[in-house]
C-alpha positions in Angstrom: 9.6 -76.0 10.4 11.4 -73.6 7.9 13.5 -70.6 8.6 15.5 -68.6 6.5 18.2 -66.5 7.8 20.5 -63.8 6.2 24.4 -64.5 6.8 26.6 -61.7 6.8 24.4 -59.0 4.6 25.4 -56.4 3.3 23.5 -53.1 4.7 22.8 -50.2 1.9 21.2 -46.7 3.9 19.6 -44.6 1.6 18.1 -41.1 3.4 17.9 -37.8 1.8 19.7 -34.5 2.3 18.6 -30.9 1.3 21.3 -28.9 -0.9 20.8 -25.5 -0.9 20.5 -23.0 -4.4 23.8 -21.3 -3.6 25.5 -24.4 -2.4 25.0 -26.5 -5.6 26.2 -23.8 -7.3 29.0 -23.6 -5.4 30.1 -27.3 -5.6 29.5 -27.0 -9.7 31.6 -24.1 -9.7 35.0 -26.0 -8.3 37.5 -26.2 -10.1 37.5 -29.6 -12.0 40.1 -32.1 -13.9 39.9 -35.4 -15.7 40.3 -38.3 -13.6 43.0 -40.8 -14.1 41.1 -43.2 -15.6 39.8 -40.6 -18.4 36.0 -41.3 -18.0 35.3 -38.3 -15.6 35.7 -35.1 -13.9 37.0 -35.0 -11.0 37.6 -32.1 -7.7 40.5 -32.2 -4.9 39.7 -34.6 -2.9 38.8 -32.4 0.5 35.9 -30.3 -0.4 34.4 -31.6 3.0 36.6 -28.6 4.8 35.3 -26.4 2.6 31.7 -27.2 2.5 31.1 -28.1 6.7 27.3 -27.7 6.5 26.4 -30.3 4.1 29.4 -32.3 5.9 27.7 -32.0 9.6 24.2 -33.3 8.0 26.3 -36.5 6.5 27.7 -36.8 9.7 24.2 -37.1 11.5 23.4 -40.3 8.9 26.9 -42.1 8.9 26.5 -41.6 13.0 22.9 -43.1 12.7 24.0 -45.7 10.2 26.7 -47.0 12.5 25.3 -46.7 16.0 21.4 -47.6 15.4 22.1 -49.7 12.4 24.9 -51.7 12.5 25.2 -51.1 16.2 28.6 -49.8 16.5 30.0 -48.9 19.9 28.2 -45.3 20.9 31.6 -43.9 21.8 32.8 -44.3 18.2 33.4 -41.6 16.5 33.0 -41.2 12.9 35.1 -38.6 11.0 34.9 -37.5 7.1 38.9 -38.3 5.6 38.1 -37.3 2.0 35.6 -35.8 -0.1 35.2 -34.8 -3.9 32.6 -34.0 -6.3 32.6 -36.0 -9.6 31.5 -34.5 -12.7 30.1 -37.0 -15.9 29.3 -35.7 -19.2 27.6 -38.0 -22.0 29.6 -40.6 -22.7 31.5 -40.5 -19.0 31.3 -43.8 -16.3 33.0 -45.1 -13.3 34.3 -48.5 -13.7 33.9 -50.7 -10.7 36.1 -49.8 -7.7 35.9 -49.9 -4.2 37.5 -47.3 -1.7 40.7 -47.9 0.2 41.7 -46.5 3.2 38.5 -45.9 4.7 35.4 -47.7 6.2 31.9 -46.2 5.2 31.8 -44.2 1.8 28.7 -42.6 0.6 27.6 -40.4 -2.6 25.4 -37.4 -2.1 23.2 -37.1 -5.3 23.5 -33.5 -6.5 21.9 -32.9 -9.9 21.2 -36.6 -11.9 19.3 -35.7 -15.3 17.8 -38.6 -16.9 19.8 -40.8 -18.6 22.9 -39.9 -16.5 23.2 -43.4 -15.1 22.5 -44.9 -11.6 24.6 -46.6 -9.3 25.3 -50.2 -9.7 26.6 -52.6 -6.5 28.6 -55.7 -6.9 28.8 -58.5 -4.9 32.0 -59.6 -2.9 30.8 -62.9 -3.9 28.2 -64.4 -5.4 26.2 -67.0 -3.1 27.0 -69.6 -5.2 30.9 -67.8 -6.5 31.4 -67.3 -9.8 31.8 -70.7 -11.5 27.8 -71.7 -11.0 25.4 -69.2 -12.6 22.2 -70.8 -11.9 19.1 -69.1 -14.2 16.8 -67.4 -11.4 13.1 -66.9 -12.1 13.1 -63.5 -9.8 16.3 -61.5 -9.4 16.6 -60.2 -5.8 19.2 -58.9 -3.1 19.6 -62.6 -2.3 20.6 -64.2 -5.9 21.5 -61.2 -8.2 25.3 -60.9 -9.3 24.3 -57.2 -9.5 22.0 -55.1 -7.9 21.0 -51.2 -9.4 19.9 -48.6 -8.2 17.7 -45.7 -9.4 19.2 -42.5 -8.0 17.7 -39.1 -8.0 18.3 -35.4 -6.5 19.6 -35.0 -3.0 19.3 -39.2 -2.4 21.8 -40.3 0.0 23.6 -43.6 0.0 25.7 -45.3 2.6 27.5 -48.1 2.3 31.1 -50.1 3.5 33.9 -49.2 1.3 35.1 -52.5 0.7 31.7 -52.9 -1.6 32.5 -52.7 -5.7 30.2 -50.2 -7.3 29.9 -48.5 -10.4 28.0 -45.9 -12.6 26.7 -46.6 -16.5 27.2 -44.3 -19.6 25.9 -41.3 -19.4 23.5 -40.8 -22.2 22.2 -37.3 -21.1 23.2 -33.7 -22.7 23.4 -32.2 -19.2 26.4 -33.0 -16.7 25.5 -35.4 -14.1 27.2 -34.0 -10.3 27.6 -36.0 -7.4 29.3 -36.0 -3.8 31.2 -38.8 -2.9 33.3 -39.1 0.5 34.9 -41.6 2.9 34.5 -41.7 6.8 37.0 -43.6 8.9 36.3 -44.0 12.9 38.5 -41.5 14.6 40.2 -41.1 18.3 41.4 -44.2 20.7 40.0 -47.3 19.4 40.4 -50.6 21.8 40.1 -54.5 20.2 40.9 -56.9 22.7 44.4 -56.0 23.6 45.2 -53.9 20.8 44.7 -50.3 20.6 45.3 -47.5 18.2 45.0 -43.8 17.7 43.2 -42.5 15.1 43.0 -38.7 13.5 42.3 -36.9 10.6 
């Protein structure tokens, strides 16, 4: 008898959520500066107190994505610690990163013309690490050293911050905007016989 089991996945959400006229506007109207790695524009990093609506729908997903999901605890709470709006011209990227000092981070697609690049994941680690590269007839979630995404207006994406991502060249005309943000749980949190205090 054969059975295949996943070890330790890695779970992507994807959902949608509704941006209104006036606040699109509004986020591409924030003040703007180049980031420190000079291949984007980048806002302070707490528009999330200044924008609470679209905030309180993210909320509803990351609480879904962590209680039905990945079948978190349903006291834990879930609290936004940071969020900005990245701007890419032609030409502009993100290299890979990941994000520190949080635990699910997520990127609200605002307005992606074509040819503004998509969103690419990378592996902690390869299945087989990164000495072997074994030549794969099919390239899946299972083998692939990278997996991409094709992301469009209002998609949402969830995903643990520890995973590397990055976004392509831009080759479009038109500015590609995008909210990205960071939740951390929040409030008295109890492991075994440790316990901390958490607020934002």
């Amino acid at each position: 008898m054969r059975h295949v089991k996943l070890l330790f996945p890695t779970v992507l959400y994807q959902s949608e959520v509704n941006v209104f006229d006036d606040e699109l506007s509004s986020l591409k109207s924030e003040k703007f500066s180049r980031n420190c790695h000079n291949n984007g524009w980048i806002t302070q990093k707490n528009i999330h107190k200044s924008y609470t609506s679209i905030i309180s729908e993210i909320d509803s997903h990351v609480d879904f994505y962590c209680k039905e999901v990945l079948k978190m605890n349903q006291d834990t709470t879930m609290s936004c610690c940071g969020a900005w709006v990245n701007k890419h011209d032609k030409g502009d990227f993100a290299q890979y990163h990941y994000h520190s000092n949080s635990m699910i981070s997520g990127i609200l697609y605002l307005d992606v013309p074509e040819q503004s690049g998509g969103l690419e994941f990378l592996p902690h680690i390869n299945m087989f690490g990164h000495f072997f590269k074994p030549n794969f007839v099919e390239e899946n979630g299972l083998n692939s050293y990278v997996e991409k995404i094709d992301v469009e207006n209002n998609m949402l994406l969830l995903f643990p911050s520890t995973v590397q991502h990055s976004v392509p060249f831009s080759r479009s005309e038109e500015s590609r905007y995008t909210l990205a943000f960071d939740y951390i749980p929040t409030g008295r949190i109890i492991t075994g016989e440790n316990e901390i205090t958490i607020t934002v």
